[in-house]
matplotlib code that plots the C-alpha trace (Angstrom):
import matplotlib.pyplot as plt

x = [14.5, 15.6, 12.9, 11.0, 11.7, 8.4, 8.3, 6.7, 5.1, 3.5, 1.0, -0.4, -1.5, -4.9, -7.0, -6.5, -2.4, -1.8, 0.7, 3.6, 3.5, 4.7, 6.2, 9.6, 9.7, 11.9, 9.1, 7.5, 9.7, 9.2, 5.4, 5.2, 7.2, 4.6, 1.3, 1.0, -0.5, -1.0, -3.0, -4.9, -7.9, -8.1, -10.6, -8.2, -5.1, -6.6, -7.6, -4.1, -2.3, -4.7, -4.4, -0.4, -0.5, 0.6, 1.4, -0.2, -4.1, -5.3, -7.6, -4.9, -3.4, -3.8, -5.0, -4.7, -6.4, -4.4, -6.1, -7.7, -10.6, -8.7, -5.8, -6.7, -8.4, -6.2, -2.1, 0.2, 2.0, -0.5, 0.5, 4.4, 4.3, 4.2, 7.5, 9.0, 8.0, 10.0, 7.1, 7.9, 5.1, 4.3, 2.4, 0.2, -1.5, -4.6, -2.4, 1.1, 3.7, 3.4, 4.1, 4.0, 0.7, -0.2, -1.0, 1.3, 3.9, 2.5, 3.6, 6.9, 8.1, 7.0, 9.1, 12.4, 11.6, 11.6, 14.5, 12.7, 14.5, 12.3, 12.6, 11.1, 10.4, 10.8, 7.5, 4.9, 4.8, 2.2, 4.5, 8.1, 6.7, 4.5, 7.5, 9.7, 7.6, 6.7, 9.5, 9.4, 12.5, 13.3, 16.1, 14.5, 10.8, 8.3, 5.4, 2.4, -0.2, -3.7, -4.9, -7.3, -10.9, -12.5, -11.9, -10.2, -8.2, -7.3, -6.6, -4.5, -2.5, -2.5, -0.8, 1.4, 2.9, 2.6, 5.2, 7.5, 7.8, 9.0, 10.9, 13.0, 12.6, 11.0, 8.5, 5.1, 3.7, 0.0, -2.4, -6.7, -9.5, -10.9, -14.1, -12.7, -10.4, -13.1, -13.4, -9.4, -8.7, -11.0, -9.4, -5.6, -7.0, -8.3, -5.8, -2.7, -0.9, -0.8, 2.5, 2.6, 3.2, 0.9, 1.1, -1.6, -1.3, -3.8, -4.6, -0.8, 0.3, -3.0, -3.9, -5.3, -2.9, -2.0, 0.6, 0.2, 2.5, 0.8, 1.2, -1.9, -3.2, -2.4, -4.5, -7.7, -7.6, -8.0, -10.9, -12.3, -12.3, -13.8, -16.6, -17.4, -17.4, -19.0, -22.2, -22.1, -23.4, -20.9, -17.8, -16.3, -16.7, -14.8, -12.8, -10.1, -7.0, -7.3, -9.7, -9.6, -12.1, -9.2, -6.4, -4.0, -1.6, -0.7, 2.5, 2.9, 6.3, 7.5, 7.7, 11.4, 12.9, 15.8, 18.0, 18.0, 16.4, 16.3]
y = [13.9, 12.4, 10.7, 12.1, 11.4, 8.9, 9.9, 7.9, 10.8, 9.1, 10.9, 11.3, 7.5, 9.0, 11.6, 13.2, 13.8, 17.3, 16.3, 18.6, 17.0, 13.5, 14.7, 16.5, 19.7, 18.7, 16.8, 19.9, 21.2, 17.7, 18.2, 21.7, 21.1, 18.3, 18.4, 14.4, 12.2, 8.6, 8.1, 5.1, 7.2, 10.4, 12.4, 11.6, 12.6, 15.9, 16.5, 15.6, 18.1, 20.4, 20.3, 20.2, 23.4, 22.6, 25.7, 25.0, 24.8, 21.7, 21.8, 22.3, 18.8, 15.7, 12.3, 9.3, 5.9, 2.9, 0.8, -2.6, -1.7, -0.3, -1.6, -5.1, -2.8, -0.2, -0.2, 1.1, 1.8, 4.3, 5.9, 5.8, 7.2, 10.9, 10.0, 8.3, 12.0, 14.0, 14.6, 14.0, 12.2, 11.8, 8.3, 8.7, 6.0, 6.0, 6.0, 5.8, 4.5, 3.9, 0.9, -1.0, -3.2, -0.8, -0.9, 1.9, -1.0, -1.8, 1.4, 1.4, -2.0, -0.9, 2.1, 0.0, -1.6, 1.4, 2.4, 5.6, 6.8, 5.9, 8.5, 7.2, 10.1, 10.3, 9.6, 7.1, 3.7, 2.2, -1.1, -0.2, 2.4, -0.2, -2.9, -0.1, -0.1, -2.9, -4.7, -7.6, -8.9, -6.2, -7.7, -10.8, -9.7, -10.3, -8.6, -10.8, -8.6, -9.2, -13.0, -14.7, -13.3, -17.1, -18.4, -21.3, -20.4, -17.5, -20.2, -22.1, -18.9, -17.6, -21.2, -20.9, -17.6, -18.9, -22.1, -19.9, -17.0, -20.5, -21.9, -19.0, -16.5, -14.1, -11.5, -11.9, -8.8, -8.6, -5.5, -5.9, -3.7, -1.7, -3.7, -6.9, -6.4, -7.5, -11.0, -11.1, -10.0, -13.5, -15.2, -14.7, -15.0, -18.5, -20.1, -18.5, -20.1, -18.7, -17.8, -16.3, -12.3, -10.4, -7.0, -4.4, -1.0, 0.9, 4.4, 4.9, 8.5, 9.9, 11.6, 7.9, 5.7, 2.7, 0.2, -2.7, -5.8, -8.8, -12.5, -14.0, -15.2, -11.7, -10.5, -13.4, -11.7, -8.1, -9.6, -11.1, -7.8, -6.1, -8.3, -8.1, -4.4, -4.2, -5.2, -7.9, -5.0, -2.7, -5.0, -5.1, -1.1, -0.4, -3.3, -2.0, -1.1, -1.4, -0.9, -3.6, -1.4, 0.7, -1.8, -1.2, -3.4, -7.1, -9.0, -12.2, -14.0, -16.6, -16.2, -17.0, -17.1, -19.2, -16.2, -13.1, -11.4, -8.4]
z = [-30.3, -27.0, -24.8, -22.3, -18.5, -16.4, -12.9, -10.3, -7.9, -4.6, -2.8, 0.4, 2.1, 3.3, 2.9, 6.3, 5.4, 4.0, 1.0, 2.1, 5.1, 4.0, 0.8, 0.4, -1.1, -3.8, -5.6, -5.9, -9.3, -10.9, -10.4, -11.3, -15.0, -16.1, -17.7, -18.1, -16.1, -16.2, -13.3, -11.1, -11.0, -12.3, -10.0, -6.9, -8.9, -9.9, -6.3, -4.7, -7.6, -6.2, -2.3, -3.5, -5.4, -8.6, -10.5, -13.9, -14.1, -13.4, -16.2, -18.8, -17.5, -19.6, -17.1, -18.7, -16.7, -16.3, -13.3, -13.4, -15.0, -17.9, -18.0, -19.9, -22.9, -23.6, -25.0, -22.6, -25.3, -26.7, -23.0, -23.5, -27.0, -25.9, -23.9, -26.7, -28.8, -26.2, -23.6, -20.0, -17.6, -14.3, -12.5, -9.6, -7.7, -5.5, -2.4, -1.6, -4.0, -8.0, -8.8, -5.9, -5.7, -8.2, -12.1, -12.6, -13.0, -16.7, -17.7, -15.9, -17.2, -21.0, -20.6, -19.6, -22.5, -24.6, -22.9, -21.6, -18.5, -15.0, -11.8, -8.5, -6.3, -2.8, -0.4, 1.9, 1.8, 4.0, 3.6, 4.7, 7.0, 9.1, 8.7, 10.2, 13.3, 13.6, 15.3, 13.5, 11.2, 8.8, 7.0, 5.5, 4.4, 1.6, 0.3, -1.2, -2.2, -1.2, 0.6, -1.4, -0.9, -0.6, 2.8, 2.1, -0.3, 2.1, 4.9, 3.0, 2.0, 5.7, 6.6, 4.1, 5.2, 8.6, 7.4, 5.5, 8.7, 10.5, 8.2, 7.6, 9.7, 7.0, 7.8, 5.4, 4.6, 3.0, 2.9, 2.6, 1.2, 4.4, 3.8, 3.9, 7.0, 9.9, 8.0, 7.4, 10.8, 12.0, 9.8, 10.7, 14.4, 14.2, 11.7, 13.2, 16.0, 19.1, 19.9, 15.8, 15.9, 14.3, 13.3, 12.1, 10.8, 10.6, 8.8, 8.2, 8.3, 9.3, 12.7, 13.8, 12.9, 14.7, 14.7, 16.8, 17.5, 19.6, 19.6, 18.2, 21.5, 22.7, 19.8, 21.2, 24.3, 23.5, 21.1, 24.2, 25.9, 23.7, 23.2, 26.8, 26.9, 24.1, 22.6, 19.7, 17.0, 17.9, 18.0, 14.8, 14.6, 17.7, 18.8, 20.5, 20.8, 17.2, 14.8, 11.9, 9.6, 8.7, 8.4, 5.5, 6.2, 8.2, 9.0, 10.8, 11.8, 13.8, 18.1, 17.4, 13.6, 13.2, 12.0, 11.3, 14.0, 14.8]

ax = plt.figure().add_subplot(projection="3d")
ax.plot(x, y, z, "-o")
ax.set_aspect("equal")
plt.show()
């Protein structure tokens, strides 16, 4: 019996975004043939098969978990073996793309090893979508995940990128856990030299979203504004004209790479 097919079906960035409006209708078919899921969390997948339409029952789908919580107790093999029986399976994160800063990856890689056939299909990513806007260099990038929660480990990490955007001209992209952003958002602001671009893109896709490209000392002064306007309590919930409590996603580059600007 030939293998089944894993498809990696993104989903709607946030909760505001109707899923037909950032998805194409061609993903609709793949969706509607499957009744396998292996899922980040399987309350917000059965919601966004829901919202999407999805022709079977929802309760006549099988969700299996595979997120950090689980993922260091269970096989992802016990998860490929339905493929490897014929049976076809689809892989939706929390947000966005599978795969991508994602655990969804596990099961991905053990399926090149089986040699079971991987589809990506076609939707958001916070990551290239903010890049794409944010006028910084597109053609040399790199993604790294989350910073460091400690602060000086996270320093040293934001110093790092800072040396390597100067060195070679190579936009450092990073994202944060919306509770964590007001502290990262200091952070990049007092380690960060001045002349340093920073972007931030916030709520990406939804009816809010914002995507923002300063210098850092740029960045200082609208801080400085704010605080003025603004009492001290109220700050970090309404800095403007960006709100770090909803920040997916942060870049930094050099003023002036050495090559490769765009």
């Amino acid at each position: 019996m030939a293998a089944g097919t894993l498809y990696l079906i993104p989903c709607p960035i946030s909760d505001e975004t109707a899923p037909w409006d950032v998805l194409p209708a061609s993903n609709r078919a793949v969706m509607d043939s499957l009744d396998y899921f292996i899922v980040e969390n399987t309350r917000t997948a059965r919601r966004f098969l829901s919202k999407a339409g999805v022709t079977r029952p929802i309760d006549e789908l099988e969700f299996r978990e595979l997120n950090e919580h689980t993922v260091a107790e269970c096989e992802v093999g016990e998860l490929v073996k339905p493929l490897l029986a014929g049976r076809s399976a689809g892989v939706i994160s929390e947000a966005g793309v599978p795969g991508v800063a994602d655990p969804g990856a596990a099961v991905v890689a053990e399926c090149h090893r089986c040699g079971i056939r991987v589809v990506p299909l076609v939707g958001p990513s916070s990551i290239l979508l903010a890049l794409m806007a944010s006028g910084l260099n597109g053609q040399s990038f790199a993604f790294n995940g989350y910073l460091p929660v400690k602060p000086p480990e996270r320093s040293r990490a934001i110093r790092f990128f800072e040396r390597r955007a100067q060195a070679e001209g190579q936009s450092q992209l990073f994202i944060e856990a919306p509770y964590r952003n007001v502290k990262l958002f200091e952070e990049l602001l007092r380690t960060l030299a001045p002349t340093t671009r920073l972007t931030l893109a916030v709520d990406v896709t939804a009816p809010g979203e914002r995507i923002i490209t300063r210098t850092v000392a740029e960045w200082q002064g609208a801080a400085a504004a704010a605080r003025n306007e603004q009492t001290s309590g109220d700050f970090h919930h309404r800095m403007s004209p960006c709100r770090p409590v909803g920040m997916q996603f942060a870049q930094i580059e050099a003023e002036k790479p050495k090559k490769y600007q765009i």
